[in-house]
matplotlib code that plots the C-alpha trace (Angstrom):
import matplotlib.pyplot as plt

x = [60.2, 60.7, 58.8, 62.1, 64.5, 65.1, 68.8, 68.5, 67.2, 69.7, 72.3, 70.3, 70.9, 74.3, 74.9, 73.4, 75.4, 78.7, 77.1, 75.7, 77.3, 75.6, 72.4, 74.4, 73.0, 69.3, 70.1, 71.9, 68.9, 67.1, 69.2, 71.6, 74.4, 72.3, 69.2, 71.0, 70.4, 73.3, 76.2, 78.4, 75.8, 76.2, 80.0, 79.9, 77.3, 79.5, 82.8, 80.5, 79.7, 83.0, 84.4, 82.1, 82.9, 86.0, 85.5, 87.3, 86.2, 83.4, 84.3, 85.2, 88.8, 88.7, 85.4, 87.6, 90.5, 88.0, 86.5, 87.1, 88.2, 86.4, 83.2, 83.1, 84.6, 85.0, 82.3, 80.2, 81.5, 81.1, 77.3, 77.0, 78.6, 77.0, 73.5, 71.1, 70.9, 67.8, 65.6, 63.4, 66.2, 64.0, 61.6, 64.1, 65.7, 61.8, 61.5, 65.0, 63.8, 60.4, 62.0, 64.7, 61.6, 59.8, 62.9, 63.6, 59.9, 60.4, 63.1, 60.9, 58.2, 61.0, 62.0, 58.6, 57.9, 61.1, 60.2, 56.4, 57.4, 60.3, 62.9, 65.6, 68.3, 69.8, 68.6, 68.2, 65.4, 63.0, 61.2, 58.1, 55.2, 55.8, 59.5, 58.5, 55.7, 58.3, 61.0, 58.6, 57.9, 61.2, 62.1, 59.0, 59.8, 63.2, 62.1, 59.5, 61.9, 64.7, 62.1, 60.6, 61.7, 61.2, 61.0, 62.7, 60.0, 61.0, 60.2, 56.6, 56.0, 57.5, 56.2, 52.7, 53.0, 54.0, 51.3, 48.8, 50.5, 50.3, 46.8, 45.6, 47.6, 45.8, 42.2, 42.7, 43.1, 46.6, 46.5, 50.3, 48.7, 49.3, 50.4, 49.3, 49.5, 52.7, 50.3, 52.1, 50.9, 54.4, 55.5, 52.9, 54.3, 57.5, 57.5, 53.4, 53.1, 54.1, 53.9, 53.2, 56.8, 58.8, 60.8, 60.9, 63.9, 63.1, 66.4, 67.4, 69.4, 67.6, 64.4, 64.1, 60.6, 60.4, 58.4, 56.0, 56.1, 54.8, 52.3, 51.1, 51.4, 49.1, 46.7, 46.2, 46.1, 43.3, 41.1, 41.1, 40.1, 43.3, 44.8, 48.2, 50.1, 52.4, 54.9, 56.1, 59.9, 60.5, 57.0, 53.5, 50.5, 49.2, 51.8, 50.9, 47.9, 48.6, 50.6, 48.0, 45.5, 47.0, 48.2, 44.4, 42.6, 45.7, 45.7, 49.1, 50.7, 51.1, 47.6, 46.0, 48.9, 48.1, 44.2, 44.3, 41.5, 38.5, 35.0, 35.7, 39.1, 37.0, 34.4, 37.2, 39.0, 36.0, 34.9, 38.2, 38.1, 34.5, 36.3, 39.1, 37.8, 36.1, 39.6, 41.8, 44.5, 47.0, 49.5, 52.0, 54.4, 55.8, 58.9, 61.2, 60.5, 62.1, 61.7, 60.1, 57.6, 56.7, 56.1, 54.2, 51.9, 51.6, 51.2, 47.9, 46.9, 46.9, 44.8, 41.9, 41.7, 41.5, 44.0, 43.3, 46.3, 47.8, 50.9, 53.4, 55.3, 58.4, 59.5, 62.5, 64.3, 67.9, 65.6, 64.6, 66.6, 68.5, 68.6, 71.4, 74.6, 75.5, 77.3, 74.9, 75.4, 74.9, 71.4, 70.7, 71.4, 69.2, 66.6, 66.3, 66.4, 63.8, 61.6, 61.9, 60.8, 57.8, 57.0, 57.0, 55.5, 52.4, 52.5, 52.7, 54.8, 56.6, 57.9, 61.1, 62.2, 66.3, 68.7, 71.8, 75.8, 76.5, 79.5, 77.1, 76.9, 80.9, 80.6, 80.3, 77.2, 75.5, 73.4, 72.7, 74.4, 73.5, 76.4, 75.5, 72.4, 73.4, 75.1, 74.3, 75.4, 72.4, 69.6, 70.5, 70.9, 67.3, 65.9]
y = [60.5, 56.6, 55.2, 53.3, 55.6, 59.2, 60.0, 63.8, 63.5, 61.2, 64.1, 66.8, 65.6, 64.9, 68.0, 69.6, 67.8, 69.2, 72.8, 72.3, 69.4, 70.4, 68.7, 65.3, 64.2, 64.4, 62.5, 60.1, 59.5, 58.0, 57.1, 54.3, 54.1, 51.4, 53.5, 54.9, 53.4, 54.7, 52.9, 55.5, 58.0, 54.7, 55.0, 58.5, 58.2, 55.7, 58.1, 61.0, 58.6, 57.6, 61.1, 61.9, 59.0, 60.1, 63.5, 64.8, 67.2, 66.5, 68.2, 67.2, 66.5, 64.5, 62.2, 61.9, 60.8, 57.9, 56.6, 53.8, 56.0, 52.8, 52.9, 57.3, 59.2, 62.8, 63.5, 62.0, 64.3, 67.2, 66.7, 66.5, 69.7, 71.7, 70.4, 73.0, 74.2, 72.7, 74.2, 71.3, 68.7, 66.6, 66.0, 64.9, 62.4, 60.9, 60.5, 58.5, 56.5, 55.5, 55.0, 52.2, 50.4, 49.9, 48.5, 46.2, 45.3, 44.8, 42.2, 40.4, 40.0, 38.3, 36.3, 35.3, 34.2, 32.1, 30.4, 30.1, 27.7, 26.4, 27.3, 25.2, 27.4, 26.4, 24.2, 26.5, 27.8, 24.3, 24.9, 23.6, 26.3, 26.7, 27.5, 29.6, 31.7, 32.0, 32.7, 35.8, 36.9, 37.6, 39.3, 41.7, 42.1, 43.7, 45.6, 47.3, 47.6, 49.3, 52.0, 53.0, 55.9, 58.2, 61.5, 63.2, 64.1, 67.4, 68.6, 69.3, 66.0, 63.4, 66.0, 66.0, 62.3, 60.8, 63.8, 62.1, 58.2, 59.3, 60.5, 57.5, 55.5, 57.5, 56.6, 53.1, 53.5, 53.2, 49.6, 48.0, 45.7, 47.8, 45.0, 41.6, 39.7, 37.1, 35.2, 35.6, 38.5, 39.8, 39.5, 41.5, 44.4, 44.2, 44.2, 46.4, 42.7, 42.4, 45.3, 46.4, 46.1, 44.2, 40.9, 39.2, 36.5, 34.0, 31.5, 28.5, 25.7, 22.1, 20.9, 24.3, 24.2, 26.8, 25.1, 24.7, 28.8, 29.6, 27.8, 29.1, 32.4, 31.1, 29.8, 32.9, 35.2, 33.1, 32.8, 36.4, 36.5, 37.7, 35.5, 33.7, 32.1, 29.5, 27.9, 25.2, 23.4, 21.1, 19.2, 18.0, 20.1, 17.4, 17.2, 20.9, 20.2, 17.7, 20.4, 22.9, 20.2, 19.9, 23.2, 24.1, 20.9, 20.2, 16.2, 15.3, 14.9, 11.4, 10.5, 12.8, 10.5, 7.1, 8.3, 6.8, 9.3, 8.7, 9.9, 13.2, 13.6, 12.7, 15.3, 18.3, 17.4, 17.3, 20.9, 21.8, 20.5, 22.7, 25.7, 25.4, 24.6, 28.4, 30.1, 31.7, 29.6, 28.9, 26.1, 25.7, 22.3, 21.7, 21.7, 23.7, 27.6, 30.4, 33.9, 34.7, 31.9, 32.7, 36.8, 35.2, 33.0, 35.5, 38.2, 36.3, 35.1, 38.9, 39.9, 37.1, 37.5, 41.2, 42.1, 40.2, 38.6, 39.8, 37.5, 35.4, 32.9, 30.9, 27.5, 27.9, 30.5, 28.4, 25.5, 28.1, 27.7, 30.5, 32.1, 31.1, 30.2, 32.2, 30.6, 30.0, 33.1, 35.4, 33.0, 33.8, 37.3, 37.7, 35.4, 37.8, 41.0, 40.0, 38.7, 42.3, 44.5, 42.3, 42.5, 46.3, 46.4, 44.3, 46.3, 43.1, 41.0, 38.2, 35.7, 33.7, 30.7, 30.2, 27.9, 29.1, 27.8, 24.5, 26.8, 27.9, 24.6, 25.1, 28.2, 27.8, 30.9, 29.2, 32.1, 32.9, 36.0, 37.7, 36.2, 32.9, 33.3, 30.5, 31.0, 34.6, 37.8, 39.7, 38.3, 40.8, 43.4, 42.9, 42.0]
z = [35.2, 35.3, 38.6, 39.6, 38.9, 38.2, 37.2, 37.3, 40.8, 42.0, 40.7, 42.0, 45.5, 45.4, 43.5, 47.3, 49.3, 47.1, 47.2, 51.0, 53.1, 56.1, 55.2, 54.4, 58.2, 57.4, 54.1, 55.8, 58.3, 54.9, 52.1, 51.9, 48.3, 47.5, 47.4, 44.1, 41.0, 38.6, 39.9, 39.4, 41.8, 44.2, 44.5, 44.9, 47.7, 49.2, 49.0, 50.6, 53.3, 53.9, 54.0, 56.4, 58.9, 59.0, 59.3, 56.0, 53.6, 51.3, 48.1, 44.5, 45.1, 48.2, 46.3, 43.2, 45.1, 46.7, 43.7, 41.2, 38.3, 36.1, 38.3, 38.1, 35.2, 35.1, 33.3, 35.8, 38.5, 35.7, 35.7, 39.3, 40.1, 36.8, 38.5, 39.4, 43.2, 44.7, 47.7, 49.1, 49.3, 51.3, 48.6, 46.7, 48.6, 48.9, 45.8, 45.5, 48.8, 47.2, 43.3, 45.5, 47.4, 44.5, 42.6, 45.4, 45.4, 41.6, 42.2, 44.9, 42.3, 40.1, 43.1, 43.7, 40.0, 40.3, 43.6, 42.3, 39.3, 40.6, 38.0, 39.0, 38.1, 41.4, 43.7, 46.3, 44.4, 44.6, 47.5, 49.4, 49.3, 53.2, 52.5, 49.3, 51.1, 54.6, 52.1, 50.4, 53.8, 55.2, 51.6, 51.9, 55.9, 55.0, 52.2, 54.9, 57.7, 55.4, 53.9, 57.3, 58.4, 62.0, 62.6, 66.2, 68.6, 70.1, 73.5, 73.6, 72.2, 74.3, 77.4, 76.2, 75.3, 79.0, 80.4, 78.3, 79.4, 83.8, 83.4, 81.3, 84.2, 87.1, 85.5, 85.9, 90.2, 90.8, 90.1, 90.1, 86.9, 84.3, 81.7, 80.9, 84.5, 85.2, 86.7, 90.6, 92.5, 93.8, 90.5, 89.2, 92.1, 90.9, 87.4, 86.8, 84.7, 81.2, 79.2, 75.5, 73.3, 76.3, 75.5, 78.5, 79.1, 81.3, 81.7, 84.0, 83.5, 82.3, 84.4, 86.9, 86.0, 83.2, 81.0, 84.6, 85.0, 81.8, 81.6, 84.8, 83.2, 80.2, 82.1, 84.6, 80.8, 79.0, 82.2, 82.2, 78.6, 77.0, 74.0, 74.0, 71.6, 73.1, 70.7, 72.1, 70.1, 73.1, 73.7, 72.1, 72.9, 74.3, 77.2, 77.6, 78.2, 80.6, 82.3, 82.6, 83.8, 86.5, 87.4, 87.0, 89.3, 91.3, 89.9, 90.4, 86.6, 86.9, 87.7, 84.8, 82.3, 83.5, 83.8, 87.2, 89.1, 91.1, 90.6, 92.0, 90.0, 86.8, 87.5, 88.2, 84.8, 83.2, 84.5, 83.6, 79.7, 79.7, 80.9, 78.9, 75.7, 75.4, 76.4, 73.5, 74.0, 70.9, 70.6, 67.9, 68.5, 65.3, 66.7, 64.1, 63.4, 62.7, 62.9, 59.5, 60.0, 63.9, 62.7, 60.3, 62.2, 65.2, 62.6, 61.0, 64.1, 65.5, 62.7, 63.1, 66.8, 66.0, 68.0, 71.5, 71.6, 74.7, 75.2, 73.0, 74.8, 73.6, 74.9, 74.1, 72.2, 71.5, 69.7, 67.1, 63.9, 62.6, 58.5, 56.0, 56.8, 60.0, 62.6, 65.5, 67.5, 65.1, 64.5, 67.9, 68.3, 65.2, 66.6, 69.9, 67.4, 65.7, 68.4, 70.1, 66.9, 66.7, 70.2, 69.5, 66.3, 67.3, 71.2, 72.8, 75.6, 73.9, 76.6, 75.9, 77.8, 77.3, 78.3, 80.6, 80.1, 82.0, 83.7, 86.5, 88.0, 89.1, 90.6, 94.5, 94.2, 91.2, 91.4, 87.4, 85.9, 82.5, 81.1, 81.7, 78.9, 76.3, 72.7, 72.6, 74.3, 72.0, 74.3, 77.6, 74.9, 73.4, 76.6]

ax = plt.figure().add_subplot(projection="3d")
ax.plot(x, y, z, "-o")
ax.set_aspect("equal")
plt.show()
């Protein structure tokens, strides 16, 4: 058998879904027509699919009747149906699954030797190595989130699981800190703190202080020893700094940027600078990022810190740039998507600061509504 392809298999399976279209569902939880390498088994796949959809008959003369006759001959169909009955279906399909990653790993490699050399075939392909190695990455990132694949917990499982989740809760005292700390007692109450997977929106129209909040949150994180990664689009980490100075030795803002202080001041900032300068706090300011590059960095960063990065935090999410040529709210909706699987695939809080709609500021209760989160409806969704 070829390791990207397997022709007989690929008939086998559809030959069971002709002879048995009750298992089509557990088929459909994995394979996709593209997962098919003959086109003609593709455009059958898709037909089956189809049918199904519309709840229609999945036999040979509804399939026929859906297919390109130039894509799927009869003889095609012929072979399908004169396949022999297979057992362990499931086995099958896995091997189809695994033969499709590896092609599309296969044409990643290509894609990687094209954007390695720069063969300007088009010049979308000459790249700077940043762009080539961000490009790479969200190639393989999609490659990896198509082939994964979950199973449904029954019963017992999700009952043990939370049994297992309250008594691990009850050994650490009742505490209302269960997650990484907002850095505001109430909040802490309210909300058990920032916890593993969530993606936390916080949004208020332009100077509300957001920028002020988070940093609060930072600073009350690293002093307890956790890591955070603050990407910062809006401001140098310098003027971060400046921020968190202050918040941490109560020099008024001004004062710490003119480096007007007396003695006393001088002696606070510098305790401050000492205390600070052993924290495991990380600042990315360049300004422009998107979603491939920040799962990168946090990604890399997560590994060397061995895992002791407890929060991410995002100043702010509509200054992101988008992928390809979407119009900007589909860039944002994928933007919040994304930064809620990694929250959950690394198990940690990823803060994002967002702008709200100017319309707000006409309403007589200019109380904020979910609606009022800028350019995308996706980010209430995700959050």
């Amino acid at each position: 058998m070829d390791s990207i392809y397997s022709i007989n298999i690929e008939r086998a399976v559809l030959s069971s879904i002709f002879f048995n279209p009750e298992e089509l569902e557990d088929i459909l939880g994995v394979l996709k027509p593209k997962d098919f390498y003959l086109p003609a088994h593709k455009a059958i796949f898709e037909a089956i699919v189809k049918l199904h959809s519309e709840d229609m008959p999945i036999d040979e003369d509804f399939v026929r009747n859906r297919v390109d006759k130039k894509e799927v001959n009869d003889n095609v169909l012929l072979e399908i149906l004169s396949a022999n009955p297979i057992t362990n279906t499931a086995a099958y399909v896995k091997e189809i699954k695994d033969a499709s990653v590896k092609r599309e790993l296969a044409t990643l490699a290509t894609t990687i030797k094209k954007v390695a050399l720069e063969e300007k075939i088009t010049t979308e392909w000459y790249l700077s190595a940043n762009e080539a190695l961000d490009t790479i990455q969200g190639e393989l990132y999609k490659i990896s989130t198509n082939s994964a694949t979950s199973e449904l917990k029954d019963m017992q499982t999700v009952t043990s699981d939370t049994l297992a989740y309250i008594e691990k809760m009850k050994k650490l005292g009742n505490k209302y800190l269960i997650g990484q700390t907002t850095g505001f007692e109430a909040l802490d109450k309210k909300t058990t703190g920032f916890n593993e997977g969530d993606l936390v929106i916080i949004a208020a129209r332009p100077a509300m202080g957001k920028t002020a909040l988070v940093l609060n949150m930072a600073l009350k994180n690293v002093e307890r020893g956790k890591g955070v990664i603050f990407f910062s689009l809006e401001m140098p980490a310098e003027q971060l700094m400046l921020r968190m100075l202050a918040a941490k030795t109560s020099i008024p803002l001004q004062n710490l940027r003119k480096g007007d202080m007396d003695d006393k001041e001088w002696s606070n900032l510098s305790a401050a600078f000492d205390d600070l300068n052993s924290k495991k706090l990380f600042v990315d300011d360049g300004g422009s990022i998107n979603i491939n590059q920040l799962r990168a960095r946090v990604r890399k960063l997560a590994q060397i810190q061995e895992n002791n990065i407890s929060l991410v935090i995002i100043d702010y999410l509509q200054l992101m740039q988008g992928l390809g040529n979407k119009d900007r709210h589909q860039e944002v909706s994928d933007i919040s998507r994304g930064l809620k699987m990694l929250a959950r695939e690394l198990k940690i809080p990823i803060v994002a600061l967002s702008q709200l709609n100017r319309g707000l500021e006409s309403r007589p209760d200019k109380r904020p509504m979910l609606s009022d989160l800028r350019e995308s409806g996706a980010i209430e969704q995700d959050a």
